[in-house]
C-alpha positions as CSV (number, residue, x, y, z in Angstrom):
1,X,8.1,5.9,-14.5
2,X,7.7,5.4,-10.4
3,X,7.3,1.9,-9.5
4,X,4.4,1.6,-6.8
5,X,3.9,-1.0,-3.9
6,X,0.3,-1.5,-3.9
7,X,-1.0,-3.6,-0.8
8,X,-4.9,-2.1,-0.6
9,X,-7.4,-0.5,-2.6
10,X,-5.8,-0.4,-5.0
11,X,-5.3,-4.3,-5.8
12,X,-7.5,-6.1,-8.4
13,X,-11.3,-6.3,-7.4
14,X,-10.4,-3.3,-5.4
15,X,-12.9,-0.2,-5.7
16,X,-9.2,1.9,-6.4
17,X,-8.1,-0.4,-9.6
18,X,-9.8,1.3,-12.1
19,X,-6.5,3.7,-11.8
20,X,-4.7,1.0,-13.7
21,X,-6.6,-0.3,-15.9
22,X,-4.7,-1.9,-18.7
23,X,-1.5,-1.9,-16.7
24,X,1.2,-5.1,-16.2
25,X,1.2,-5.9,-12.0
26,X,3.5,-8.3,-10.3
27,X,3.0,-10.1,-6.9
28,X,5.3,-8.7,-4.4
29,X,5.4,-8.2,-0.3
30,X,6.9,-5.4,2.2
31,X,7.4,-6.0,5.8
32,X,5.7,-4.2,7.8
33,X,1.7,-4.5,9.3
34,X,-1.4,-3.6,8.2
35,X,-4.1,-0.7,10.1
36,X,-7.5,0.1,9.4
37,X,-7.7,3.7,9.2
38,X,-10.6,6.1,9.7
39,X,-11.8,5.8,5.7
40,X,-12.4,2.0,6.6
41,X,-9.0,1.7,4.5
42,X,-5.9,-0.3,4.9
43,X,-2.7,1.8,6.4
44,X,0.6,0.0,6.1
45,X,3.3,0.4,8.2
46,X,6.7,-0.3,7.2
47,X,8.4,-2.1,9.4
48,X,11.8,-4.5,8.5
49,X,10.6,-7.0,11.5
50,X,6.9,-6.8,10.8
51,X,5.4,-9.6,8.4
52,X,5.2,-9.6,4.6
53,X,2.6,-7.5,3.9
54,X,1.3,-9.3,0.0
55,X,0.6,-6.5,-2.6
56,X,1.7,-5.8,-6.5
57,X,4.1,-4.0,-8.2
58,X,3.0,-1.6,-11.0
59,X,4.6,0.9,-13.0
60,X,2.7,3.9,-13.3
61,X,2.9,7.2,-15.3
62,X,3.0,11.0,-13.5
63,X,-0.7,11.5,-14.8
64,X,-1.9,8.3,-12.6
65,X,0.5,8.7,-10.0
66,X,-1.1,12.6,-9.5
67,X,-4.8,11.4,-9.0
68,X,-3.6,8.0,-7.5
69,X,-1.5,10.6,-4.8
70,X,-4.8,13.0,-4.2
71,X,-7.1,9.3,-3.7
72,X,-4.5,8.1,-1.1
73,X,-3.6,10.6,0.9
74,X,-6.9,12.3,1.2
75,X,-8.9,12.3,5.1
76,X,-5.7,9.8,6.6
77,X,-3.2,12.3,8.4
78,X,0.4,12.3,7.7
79,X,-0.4,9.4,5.0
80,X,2.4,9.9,2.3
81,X,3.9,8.2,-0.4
82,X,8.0,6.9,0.9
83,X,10.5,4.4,-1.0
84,X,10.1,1.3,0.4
85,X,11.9,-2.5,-0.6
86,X,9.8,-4.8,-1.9
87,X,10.7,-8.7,-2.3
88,X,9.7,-9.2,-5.5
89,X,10.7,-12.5,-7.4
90,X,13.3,-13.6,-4.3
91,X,15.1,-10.5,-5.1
92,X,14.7,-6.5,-3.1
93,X,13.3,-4.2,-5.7
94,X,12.8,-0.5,-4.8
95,X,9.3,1.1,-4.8
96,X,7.0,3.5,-3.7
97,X,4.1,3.1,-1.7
98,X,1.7,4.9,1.0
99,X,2.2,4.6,4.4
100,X,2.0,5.7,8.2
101,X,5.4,7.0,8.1
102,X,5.9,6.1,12.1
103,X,5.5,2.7,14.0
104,X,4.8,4.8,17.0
105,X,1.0,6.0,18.5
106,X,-1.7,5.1,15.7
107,X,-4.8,7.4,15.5
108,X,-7.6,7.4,18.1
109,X,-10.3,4.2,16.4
110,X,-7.2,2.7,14.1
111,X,-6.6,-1.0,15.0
112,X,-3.6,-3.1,13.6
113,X,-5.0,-6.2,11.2
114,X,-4.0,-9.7,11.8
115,X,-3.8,-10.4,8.1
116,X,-0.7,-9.8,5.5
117,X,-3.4,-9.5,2.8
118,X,-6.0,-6.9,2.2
119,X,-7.6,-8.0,-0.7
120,X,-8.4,-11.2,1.4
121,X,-9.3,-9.7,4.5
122,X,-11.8,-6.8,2.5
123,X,-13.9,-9.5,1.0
């Protein structure tokens, strides 16, 4: 089963979570920075000097993954789920997770957060 990086909608008290209902997370962080885009949704960029973006880790079945892929990717461009290394109990754990696959020109009405933590910043 995939391991995700979830850092969005997707987190607990999230409209998304319902996807993983009944599921074992773990705290974890990838570098990189967060982008509101155009569905008023968080966008992360990896990026290896960017800040620790806070998220969980959750193992997830190809049923799940399938509708959690179609709910990610719909309306936000080139949006795509890429491996990515997440720091996960002092030690870099491979994982999966949706993001803007370039650090260069964002979307027209995109802006970069100043947070490293959605579910705090969407409140």
């Amino acid at each position: 089963m995939p391991t995700l990086f979830l850092y969005g909608t997707s987190l607990p008290g999230q409209p998304d979570n319902r996807w993983l209902t009944g599921l074992p997370t773990s705290p974890a962080t990838v570098r990189g920075a967060l982008w509101r885009g155009q569905r008023n949704r968080p966008v992360l960029v990896p990026d290896d000097a960017g800040r620790p973006i806070r998220g969980i880790l959750v193992e997830v079945d190809e049923a799940r993954l399938g509708v959690m892929d179609l709910v990610e990717t719909a309306g936000d461009g080139p949006l795509r789920r890429a491996p990515v290394l997440a720091n996960h109990h002092m030690r870099t754990v491979p994982a999966q997770a949706w993001v803007w696959p370039t650090v260069g020109k964002m979307p027209r009405g995109w802006r970069k957060l100043g947070t490293d933590d959605w579910a705090g910043f969407a409140r």
